[in-house]
C-alpha positions as CSV (number, residue, x, y, z in Angstrom):
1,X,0.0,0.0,0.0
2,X,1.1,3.7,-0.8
3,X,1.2,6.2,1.4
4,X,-2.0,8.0,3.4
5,X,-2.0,11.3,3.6
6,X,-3.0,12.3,7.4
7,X,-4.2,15.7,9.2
8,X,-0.6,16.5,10.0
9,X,0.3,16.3,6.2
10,X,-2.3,17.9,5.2
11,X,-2.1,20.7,7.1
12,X,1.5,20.5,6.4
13,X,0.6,21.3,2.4
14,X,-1.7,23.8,3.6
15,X,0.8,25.5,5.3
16,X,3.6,25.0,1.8
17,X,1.3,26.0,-0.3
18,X,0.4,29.5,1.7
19,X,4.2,30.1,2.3
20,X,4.5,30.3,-1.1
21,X,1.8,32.2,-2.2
22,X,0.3,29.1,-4.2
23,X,-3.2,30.2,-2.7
24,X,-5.8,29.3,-4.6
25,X,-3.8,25.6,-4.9
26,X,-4.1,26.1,-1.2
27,X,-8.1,26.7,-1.0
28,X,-8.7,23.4,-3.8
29,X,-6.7,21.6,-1.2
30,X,-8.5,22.8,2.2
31,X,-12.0,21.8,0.5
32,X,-10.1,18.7,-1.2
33,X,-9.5,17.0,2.2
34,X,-12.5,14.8,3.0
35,X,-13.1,13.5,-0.6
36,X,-9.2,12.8,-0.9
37,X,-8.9,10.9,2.4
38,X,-12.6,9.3,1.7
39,X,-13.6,11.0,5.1
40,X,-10.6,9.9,7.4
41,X,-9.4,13.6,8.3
42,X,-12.3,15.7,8.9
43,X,-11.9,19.8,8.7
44,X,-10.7,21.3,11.0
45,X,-10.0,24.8,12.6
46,X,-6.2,24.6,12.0
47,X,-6.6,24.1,8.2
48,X,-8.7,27.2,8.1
49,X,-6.1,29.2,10.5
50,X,-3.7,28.3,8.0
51,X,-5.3,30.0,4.7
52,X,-6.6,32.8,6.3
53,X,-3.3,33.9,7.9
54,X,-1.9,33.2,4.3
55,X,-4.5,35.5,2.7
56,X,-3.8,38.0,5.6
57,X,0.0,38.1,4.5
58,X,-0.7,39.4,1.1
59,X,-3.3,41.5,1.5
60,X,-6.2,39.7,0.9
61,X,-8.3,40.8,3.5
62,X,-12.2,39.9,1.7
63,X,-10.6,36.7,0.6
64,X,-10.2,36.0,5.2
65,X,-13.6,37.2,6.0
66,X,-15.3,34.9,3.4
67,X,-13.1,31.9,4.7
68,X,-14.2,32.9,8.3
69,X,-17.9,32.8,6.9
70,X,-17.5,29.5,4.9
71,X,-15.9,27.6,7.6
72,X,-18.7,28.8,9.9
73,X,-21.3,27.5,7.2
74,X,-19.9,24.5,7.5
75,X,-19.7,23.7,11.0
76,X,-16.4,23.9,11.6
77,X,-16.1,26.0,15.3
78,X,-13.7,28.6,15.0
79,X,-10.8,28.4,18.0
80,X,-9.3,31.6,20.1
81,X,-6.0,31.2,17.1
82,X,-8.8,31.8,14.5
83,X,-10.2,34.8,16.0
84,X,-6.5,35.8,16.9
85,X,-5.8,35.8,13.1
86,X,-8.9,37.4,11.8
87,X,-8.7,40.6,14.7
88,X,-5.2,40.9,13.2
89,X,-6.3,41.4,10.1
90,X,-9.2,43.8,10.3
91,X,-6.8,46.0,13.1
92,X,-4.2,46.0,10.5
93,X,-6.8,47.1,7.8
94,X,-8.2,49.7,10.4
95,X,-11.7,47.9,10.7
96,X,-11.9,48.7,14.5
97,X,-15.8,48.5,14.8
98,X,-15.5,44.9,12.8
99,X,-12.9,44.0,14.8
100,X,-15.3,44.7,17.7
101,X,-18.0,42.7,16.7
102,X,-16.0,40.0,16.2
103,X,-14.6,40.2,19.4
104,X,-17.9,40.1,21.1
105,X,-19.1,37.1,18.8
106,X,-16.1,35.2,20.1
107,X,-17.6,35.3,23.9
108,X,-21.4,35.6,23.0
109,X,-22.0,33.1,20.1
110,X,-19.1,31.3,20.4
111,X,-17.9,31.0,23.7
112,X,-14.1,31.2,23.0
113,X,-12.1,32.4,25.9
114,X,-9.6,34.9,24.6
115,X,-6.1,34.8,25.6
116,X,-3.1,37.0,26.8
117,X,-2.2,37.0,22.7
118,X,-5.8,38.2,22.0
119,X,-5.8,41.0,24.3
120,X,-2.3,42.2,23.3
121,X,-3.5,42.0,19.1
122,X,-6.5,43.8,20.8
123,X,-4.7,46.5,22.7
124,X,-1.9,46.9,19.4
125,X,-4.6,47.1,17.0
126,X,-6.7,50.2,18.8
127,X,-3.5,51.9,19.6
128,X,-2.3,51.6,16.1
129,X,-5.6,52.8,15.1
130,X,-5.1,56.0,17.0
131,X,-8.0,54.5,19.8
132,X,-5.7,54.3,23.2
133,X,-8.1,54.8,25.5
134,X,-10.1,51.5,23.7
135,X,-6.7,49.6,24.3
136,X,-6.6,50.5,28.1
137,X,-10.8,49.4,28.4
138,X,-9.3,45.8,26.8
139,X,-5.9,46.1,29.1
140,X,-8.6,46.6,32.2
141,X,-10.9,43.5,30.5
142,X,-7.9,41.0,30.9
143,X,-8.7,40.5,34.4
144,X,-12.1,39.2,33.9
145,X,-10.5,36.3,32.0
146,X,-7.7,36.4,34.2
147,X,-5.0,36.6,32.0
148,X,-1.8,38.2,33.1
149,X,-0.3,40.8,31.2
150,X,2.9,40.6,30.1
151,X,6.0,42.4,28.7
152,X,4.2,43.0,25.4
153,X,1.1,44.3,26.6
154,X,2.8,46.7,28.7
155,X,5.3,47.5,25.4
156,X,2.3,47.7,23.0
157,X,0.7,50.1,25.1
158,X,3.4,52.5,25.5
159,X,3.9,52.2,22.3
160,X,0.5,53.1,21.6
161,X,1.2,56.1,24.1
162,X,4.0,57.1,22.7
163,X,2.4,57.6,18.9
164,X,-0.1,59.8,20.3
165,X,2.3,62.1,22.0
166,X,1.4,61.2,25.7
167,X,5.5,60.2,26.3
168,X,4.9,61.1,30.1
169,X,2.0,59.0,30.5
170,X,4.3,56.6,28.8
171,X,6.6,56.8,31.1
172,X,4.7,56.5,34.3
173,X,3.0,53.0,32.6
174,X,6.7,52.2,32.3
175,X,7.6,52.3,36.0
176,X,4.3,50.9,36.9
177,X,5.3,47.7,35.6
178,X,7.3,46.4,38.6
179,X,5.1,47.5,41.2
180,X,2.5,44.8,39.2
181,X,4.6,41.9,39.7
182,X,8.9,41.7,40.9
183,X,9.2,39.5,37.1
184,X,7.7,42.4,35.2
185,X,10.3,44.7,34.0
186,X,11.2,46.8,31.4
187,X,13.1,45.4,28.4
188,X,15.2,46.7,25.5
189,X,12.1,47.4,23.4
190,X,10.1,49.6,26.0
191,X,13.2,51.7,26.6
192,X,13.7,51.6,22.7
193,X,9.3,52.5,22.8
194,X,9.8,55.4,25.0
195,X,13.4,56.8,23.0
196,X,11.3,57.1,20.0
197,X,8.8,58.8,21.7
198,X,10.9,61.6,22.6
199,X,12.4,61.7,19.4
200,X,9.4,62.0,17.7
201,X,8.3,65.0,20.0
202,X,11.9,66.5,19.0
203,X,12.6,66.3,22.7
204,X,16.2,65.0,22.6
205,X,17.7,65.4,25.6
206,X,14.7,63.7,27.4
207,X,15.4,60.6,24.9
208,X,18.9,60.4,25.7
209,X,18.0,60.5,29.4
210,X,15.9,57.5,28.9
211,X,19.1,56.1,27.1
212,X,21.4,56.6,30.1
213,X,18.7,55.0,32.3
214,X,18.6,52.0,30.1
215,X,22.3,51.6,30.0
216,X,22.5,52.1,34.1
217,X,20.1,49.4,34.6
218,X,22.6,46.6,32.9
219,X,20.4,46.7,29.4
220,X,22.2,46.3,26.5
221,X,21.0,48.7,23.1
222,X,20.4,47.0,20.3
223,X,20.5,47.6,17.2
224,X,17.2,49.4,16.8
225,X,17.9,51.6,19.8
226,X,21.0,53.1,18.3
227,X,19.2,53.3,15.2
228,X,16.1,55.1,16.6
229,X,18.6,57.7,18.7
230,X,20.4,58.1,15.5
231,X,16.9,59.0,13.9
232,X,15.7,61.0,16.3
233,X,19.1,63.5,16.3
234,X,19.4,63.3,12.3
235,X,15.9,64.3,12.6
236,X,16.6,67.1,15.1
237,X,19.5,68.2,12.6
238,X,22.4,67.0,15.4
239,X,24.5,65.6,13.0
240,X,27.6,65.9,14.8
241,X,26.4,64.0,17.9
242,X,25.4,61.2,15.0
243,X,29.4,61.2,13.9
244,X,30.2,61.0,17.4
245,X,28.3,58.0,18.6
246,X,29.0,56.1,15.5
247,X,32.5,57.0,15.9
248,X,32.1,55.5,19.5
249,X,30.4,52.7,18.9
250,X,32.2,51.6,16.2
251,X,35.1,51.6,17.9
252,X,34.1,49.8,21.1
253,X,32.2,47.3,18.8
254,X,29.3,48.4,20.7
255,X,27.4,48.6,16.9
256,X,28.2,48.5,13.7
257,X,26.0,50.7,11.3
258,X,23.5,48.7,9.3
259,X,21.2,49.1,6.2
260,X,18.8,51.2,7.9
261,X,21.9,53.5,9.7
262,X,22.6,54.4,6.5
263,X,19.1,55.0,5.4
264,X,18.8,57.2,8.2
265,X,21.5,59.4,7.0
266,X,20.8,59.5,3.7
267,X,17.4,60.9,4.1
268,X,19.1,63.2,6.6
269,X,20.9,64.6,3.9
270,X,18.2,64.5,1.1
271,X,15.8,66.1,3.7
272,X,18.6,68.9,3.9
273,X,18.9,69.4,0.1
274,X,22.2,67.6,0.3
275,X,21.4,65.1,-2.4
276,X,25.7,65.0,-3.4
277,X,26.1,63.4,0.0
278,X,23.3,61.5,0.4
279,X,24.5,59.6,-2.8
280,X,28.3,59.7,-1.2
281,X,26.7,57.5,1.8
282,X,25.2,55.1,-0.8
283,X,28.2,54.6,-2.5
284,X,29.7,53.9,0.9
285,X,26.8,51.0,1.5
286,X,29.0,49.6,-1.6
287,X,31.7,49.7,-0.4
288,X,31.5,48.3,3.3
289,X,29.1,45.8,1.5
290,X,25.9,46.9,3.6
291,X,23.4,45.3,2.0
292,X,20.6,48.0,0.2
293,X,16.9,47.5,0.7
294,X,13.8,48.8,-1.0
295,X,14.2,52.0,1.5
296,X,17.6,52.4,0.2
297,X,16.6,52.9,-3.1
298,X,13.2,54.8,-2.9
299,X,14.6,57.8,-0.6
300,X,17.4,58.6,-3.8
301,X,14.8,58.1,-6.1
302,X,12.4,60.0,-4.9
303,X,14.7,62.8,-4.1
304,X,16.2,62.8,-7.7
305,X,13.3,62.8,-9.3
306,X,12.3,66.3,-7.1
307,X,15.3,67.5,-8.2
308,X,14.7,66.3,-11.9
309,X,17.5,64.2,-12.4
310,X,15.3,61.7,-14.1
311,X,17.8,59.4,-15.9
312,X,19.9,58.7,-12.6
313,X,16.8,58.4,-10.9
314,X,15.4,55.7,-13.8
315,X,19.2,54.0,-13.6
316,X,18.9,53.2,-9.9
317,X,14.5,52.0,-10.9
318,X,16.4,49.8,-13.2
319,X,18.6,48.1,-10.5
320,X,16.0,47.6,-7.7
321,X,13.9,45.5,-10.5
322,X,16.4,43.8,-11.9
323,X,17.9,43.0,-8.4
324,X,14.5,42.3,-7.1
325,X,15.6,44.3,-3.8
326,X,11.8,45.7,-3.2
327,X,11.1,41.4,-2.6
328,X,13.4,40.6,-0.3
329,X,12.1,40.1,3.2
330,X,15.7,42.2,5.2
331,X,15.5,45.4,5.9
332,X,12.5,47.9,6.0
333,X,9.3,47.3,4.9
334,X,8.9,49.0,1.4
335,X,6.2,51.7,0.7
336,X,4.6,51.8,-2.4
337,X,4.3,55.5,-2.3
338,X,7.6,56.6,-1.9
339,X,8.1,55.4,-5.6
340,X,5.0,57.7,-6.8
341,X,7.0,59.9,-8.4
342,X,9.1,57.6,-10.4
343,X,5.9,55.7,-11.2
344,X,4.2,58.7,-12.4
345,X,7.5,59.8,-14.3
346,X,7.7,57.0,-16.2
347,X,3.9,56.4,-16.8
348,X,3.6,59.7,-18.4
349,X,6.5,58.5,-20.6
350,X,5.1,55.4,-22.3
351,X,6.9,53.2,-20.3
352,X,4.1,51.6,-17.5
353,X,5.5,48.6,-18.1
354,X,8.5,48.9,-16.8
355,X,6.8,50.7,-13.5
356,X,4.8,48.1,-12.9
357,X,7.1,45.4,-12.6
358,X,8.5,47.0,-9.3
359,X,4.8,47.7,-8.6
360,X,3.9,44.0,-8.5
361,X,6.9,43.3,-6.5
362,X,5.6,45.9,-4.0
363,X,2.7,44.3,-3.4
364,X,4.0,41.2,-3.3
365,X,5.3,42.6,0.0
366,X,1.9,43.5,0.8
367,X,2.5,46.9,0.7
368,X,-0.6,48.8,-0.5
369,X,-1.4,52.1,-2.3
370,X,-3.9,53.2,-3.9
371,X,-2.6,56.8,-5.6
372,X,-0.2,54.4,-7.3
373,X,-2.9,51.5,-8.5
374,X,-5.0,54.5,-10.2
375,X,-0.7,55.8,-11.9
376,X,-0.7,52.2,-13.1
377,X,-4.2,52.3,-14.9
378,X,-4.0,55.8,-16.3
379,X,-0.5,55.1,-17.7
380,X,-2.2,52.0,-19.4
381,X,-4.8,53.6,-20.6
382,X,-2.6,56.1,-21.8
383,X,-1.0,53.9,-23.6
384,X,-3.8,51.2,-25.1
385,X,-2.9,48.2,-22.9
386,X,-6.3,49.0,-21.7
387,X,-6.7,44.8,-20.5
388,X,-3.5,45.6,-18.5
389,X,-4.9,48.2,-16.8
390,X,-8.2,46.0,-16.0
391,X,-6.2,43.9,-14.6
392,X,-4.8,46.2,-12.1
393,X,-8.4,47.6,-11.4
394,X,-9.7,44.0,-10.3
395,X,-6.5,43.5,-8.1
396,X,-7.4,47.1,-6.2
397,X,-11.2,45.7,-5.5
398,X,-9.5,43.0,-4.4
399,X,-6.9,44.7,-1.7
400,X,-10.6,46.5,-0.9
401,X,-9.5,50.0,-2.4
402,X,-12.5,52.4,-4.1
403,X,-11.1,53.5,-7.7
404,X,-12.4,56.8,-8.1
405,X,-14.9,57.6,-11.8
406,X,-12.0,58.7,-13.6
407,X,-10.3,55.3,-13.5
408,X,-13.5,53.3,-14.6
409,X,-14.5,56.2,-17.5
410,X,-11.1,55.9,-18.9
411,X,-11.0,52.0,-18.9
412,X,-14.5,51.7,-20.3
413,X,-13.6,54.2,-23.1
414,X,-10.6,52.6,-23.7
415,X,-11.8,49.0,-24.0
416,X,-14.9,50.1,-26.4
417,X,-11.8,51.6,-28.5
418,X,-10.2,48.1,-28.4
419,X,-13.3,46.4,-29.2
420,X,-13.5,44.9,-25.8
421,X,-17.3,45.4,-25.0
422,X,-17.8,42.3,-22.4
423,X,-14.7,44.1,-20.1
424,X,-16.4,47.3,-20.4
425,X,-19.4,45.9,-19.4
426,X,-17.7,44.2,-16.3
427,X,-15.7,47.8,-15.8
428,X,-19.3,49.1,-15.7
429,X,-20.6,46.7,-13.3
430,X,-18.0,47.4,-10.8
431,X,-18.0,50.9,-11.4
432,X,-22.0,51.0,-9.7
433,X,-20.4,48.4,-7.1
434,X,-18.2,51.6,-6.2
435,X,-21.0,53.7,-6.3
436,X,-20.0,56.0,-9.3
437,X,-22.8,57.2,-11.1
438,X,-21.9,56.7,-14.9
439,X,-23.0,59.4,-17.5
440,X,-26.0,57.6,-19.8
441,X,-23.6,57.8,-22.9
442,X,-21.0,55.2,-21.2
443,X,-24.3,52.9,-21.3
444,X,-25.4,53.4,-24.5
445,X,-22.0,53.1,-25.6
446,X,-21.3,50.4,-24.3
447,X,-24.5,48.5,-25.4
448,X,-24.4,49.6,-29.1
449,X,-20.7,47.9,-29.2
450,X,-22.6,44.9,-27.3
451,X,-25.5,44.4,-30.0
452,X,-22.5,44.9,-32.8
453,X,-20.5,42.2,-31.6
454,X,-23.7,39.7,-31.3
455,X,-23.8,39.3,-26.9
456,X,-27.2,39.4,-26.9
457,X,-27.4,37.7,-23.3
458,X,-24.9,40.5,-22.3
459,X,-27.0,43.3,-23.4
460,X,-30.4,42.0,-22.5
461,X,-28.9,42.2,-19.1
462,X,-27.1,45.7,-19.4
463,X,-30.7,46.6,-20.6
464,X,-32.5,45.6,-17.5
465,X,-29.5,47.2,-15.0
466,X,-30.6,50.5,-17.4
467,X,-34.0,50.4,-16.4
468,X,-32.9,49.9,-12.5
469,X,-30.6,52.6,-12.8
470,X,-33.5,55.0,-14.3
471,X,-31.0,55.3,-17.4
472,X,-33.2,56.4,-20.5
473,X,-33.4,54.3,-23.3
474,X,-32.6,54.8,-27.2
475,X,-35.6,53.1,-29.3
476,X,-33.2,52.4,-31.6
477,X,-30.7,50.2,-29.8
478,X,-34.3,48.6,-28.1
479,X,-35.1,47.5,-31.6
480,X,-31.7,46.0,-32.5
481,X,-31.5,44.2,-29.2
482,X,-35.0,42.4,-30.0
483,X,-33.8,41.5,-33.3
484,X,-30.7,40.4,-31.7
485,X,-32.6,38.0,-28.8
486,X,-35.0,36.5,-31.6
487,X,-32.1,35.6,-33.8
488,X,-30.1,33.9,-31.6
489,X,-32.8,32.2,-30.5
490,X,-33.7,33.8,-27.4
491,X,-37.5,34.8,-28.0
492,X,-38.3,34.3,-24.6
493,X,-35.6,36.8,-23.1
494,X,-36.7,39.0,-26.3
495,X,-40.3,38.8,-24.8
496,X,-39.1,39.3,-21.4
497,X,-36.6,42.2,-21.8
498,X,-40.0,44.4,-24.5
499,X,-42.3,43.7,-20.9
500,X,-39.8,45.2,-19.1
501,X,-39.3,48.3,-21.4
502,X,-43.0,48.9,-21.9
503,X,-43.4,48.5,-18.3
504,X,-40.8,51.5,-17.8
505,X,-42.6,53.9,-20.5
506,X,-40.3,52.8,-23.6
507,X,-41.1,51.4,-26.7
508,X,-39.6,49.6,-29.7
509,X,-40.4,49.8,-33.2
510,X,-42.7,47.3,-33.9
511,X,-43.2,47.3,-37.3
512,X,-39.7,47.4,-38.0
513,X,-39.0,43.9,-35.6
514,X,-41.9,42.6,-37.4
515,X,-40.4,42.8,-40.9
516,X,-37.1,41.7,-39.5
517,X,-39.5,38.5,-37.6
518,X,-41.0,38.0,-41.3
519,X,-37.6,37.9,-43.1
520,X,-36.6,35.1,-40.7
521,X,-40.0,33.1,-41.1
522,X,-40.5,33.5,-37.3
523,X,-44.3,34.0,-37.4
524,X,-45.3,32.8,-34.3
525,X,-43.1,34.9,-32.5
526,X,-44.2,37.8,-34.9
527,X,-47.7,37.1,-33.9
528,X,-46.6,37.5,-30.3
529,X,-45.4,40.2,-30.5
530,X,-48.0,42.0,-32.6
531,X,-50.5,40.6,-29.7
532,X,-47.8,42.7,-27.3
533,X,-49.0,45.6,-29.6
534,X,-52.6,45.5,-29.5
535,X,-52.0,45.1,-25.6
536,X,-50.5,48.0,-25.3
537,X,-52.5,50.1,-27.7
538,X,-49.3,50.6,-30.0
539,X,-50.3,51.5,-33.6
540,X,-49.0,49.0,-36.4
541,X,-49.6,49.3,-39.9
542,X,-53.0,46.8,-40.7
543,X,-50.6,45.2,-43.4
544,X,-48.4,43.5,-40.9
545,X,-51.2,41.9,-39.3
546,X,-52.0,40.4,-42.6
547,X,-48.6,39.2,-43.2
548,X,-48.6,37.3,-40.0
549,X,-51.6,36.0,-40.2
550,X,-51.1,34.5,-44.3
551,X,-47.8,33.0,-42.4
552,X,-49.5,31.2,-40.0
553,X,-52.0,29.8,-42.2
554,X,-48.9,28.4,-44.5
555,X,-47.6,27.0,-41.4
556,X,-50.4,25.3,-40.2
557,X,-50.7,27.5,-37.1
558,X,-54.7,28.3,-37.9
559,X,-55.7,28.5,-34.4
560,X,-52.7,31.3,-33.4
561,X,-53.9,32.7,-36.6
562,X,-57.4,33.2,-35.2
563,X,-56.4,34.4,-32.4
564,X,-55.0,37.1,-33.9
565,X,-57.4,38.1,-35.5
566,X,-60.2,37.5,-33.0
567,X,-58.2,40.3,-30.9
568,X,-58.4,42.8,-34.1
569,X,-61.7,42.6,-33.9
570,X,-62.2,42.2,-29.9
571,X,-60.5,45.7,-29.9
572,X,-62.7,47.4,-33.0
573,X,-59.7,47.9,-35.4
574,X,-61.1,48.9,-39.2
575,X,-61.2,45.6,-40.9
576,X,-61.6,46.7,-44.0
577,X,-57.9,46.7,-45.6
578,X,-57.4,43.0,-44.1
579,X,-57.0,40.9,-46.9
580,X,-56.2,38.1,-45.6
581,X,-59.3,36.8,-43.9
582,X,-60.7,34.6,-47.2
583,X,-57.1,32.5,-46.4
584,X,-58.1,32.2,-43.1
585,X,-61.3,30.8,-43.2
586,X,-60.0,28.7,-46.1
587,X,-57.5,27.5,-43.7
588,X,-59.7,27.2,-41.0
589,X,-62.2,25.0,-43.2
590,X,-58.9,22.4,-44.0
591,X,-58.5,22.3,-40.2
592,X,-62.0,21.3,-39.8
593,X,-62.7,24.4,-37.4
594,X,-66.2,25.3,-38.7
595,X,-66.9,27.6,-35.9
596,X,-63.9,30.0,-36.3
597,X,-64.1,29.6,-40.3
598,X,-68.1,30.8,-40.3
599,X,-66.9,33.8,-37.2
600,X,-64.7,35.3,-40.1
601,X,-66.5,34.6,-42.8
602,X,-69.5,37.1,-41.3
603,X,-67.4,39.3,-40.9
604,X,-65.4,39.4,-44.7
605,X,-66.1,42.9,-45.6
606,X,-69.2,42.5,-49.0
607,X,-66.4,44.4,-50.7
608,X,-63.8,41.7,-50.4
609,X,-66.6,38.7,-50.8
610,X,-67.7,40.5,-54.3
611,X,-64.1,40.6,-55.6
612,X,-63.6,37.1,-54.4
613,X,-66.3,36.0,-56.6
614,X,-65.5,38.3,-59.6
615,X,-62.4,36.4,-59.5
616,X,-63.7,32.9,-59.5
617,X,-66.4,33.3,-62.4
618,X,-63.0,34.8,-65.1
619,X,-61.2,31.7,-64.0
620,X,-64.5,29.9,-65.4
């Protein structure tokens, strides 16, 4: 026997699969498992953990919630590492009132009891989200589930402190921690917390105070404290106390100056106007072979590009794409939207292309922006890779952005250029899905090139979201579209769609779908629709009338025939140009319906009976 797969392996795959961004191979799997094990490893709440933190990590926050819901649908209970992962998400996305519900559906419905990792994602996510206070209520909740904070809830909420400006307050939380318990103390990171939060109120010397006091109490900077200090006085324009603790620190081998040192400085400089020796300190990254990150690159480039120098500027764009620096996972976290300006140079230049391959490797960081998704589009649209820039448009609705009109006019208007009707109509779609209000020529538009290129299905139903939308209709394009249905054989959409536009106060014109009904020999549906007519008091020529009701009689369709005209006559139309009522009773005579034949034959005008005979006694 072969191998069989267990719930360790699978999850296992699961778990490959999301690390490497294979996700919808990932999702297959998850609802794979049962059929491919015949039933021997059930669902559980561990598989699902698995893909929605792997959506989570590249942005694809709708893709987590729907998970969430699907695994609810299908009885599988969600556990506290579920609702760990999806309060992550919706703090990181800012959805603090979903975030809140969720939370309260974890005790309520659920039962779950959170943990010391829920209240801290809890307490991060509200600070993050500017909403201390709401950290402190959840900081003051732990108790009632009596779990302990620890190091990293005290850190995340002077952190949280410390973004809003309240340092002090910061500070006081700081030496609060030991009086709540003799193993709770501050660590490298809340020193680090508070350091920043000086520096960020440019109050130096009160950050270097907190340094000393870190140092005095036998913990060791790190890295990212000498880094933040070093921020903090670049930022404060104390460049020589910078040299000097590099020059100390170096030389003690207390720290040696890393990627993000150097970043530091180099946006010092470009800040300063000093672009010559912000590109000095690059070159010197080179040369002590400090590796460069996406940070590295976008400060130079953004600043050459405000000073003009486009070509440099384009030079070092070349060398993060081909190096793929912006994917690596050292360093900084890249943002999107420090490359604006080289996106939007090179976008106005024909070259979108080339702009977007950095893009894409921005976002698969899962760095988002969406200034730069609408660059992308305009600079394909601007240059007629119209599908590209659709592309890019489904990707933002995706990452849960809202494109603004100017993005879905210019796609719409492009794709109609490129003969791409069924993507406009999509565009469209979407478009009302972001609640833009299009103009009533991007309908029509679109609709005409829809009836050109034969999808009648399509435009049926772009006719029916016209008539929600209130959007007028062109009697022309109405009639076309009829034609369209009934010869692709679609006559009861054709019948349903003319309901619908009578219903709304439109009309088509009915004689000129009747001759195009007659040419195709489609004389039931032409007697249909001349029915339709007569129902809704629309005038038609007498003639038509007679046309359909000599075809039905050819065809053997006597009693629809009747019918017909038995409505004429039920709504006191002038019989008297009706010629075709001798081949009606004639027909109706063949068919054995002596009734109906002897109803029309009163009624033959004497005019018509006299001719009738005239014309039988010369062929004697």
């Amino acid at each position: 026997m072969g191998f069989s797969h267990n719930d360790q392996s699978y999850f296992m795959m699961l778990e490959i699969l999301g690390r490497n961004r294979n996700l919808n191979a990932a999702r297959n799997l998850l609802f794979s498992i049962e059929k491919k094990s015949n039933g021997s490893v059930k669902l559980e709440d561990r598989f699902f953990n698995s893909l929605i933190r792997n959506y989570s990590r590249v942005g694809l926050f709708q893709e987590s919630i729907k998970l969430f819901a699907t695994m609810k649908t299908l009885g599988v209970s969600p556990s506290a590492i579920t609702f760990n992962n999806l309060l992550s998400i919706l703090l990181k996305r800012g959805r603090t009132n979903m975030a809140l519900h969720l939370y309260d559906e974890m005790l309520s419905t659920y039962g779950v009891t959170p943990d010391t990792y829920t209240y801290n994602i809890l307490i991060r996510g509200f600070c993050m989200n500017s909403m201390v206070d709401e950290g402190f209520r959840f900081f003051k909740d732990m108790s009632r589930f009596k779990c302990e904070p620890d190091v990293i809830t005290y850190n995340t909420l002077v952190d949280g402190l410390c973004r809003e400006g309240r340092v002090n307050i910061a500070r006081n939380v700081v030496k609060g921690m030991s009086k709540k318990s003799r193993d709770l103390n501050p660590n490298v990171v809340t020193y680090t917390t508070l350091i920043r939060g000086y520096c960020m109120k440019q109050e130096i010397d009160e950050a270097l105070l907190v340094f000393k006091e870190m140092c005095t109490r036998g913990l060791k900077p790190n890295e990212i404290t000498y880094n933040t200090l070093i921020k903090g006085l670049c930022e404060a324009e104390k460049l020589d106390a910078v040299k000097e603790i590099l020059e100390d620190t170096m030389t003690s081998g207390e720290f040696t100056p890393d990627t993000c040192t150097f970043n530091t400085l180099m946006h010092a400089h470009c800040n300063s106007g000093k672009l010559d020796e912000a590109l000095k300190v690059f070159e010197k990254m080179s040369e002590l072979q400090v590796p460069k990150d996406s940070a590295t690159y976008s400060v130079l480039i953004r600043s050459l590009c405000q000073q003009g120098n486009y070509d440099r500027a384009e030079e070092l764009f070349d060398e993060l794409a081909e190096k793929e620096i912006a994917l690596g996972n050292a360093g900084c976290r890249p943002l999107v939207a420090a490359y604006n300006p080289m996106f939007e140079y090179l976008c106005r230049n024909g070259k979108t292309k080339k702009a977007e391959v950095v893009f894409r490797q921005l976002m698969r960081r899962g760095t988002q922006d969406p200034p730069s998704y609408k660059t992308m589009i305009m600079g394909h649209c601007k240059e007629g890779t119209f599908e590209a820039g659709y592309e890019l448009l489904v990707l933002m609705l995706r990452r849960d952005f809202l494109p603004d009109a100017e993005i879905y006019e210019s796609l719409i208007d492009g794709l109609l250029i490129k003969d791409k009707p069924l993507l406009a109509l999509q565009t469209l779609e979407k478009m009302l899905k972001s609640s833009h209000m299009p103009k009533s020529s991007v309908y029509h538009s679109i609709l005409a090139e829809l009836l050109k290129q034969g999808c009648a299905r399509e435009a049926a139903s772009l006719v029916k979201l016209m008539l929600e939308q209130k959007i007028r209709q062109n009697i022309n394009l109405s009639t076309l579209l009829m034609e369209l249905l009934f010869g692709s054989g679609q006559a009861d959409k054709a019948f349903e769609v003319v309901r619908m536009l009578y219903e709304n106060g439109y009309s088509i014109k009915m004689e000129e779908l009747a001759e195009f009904l007659f040419r195709k020999m489609r004389f039931l549906d032409a007697c249909k629709m001349l029915q339709f007519s007569l129902e809704k008091n629309q005038s038609v020529d007498i003639g038509f009338f007679d046309t359909v009701i000599v075809g039905l009689c050819k065809i053997k369709k006597v009693l629809e025939a009747f019918r017909l005209y038995y409505e004429l006559v039920e709504k006191g139309v002038d019989l008297q140009k009706l010629g075709s009522l001798d081949d009606l009773r004639g027909a109706l005579e063949v068919a054995g319906r002596s009734a109906e034949a002897e109803f029309v034959s009163k009624r033959i005008p004497k005019q018509q009976q006299l001719e009738k005979s005239a014309h039988g006694k010369s062929k004697t």
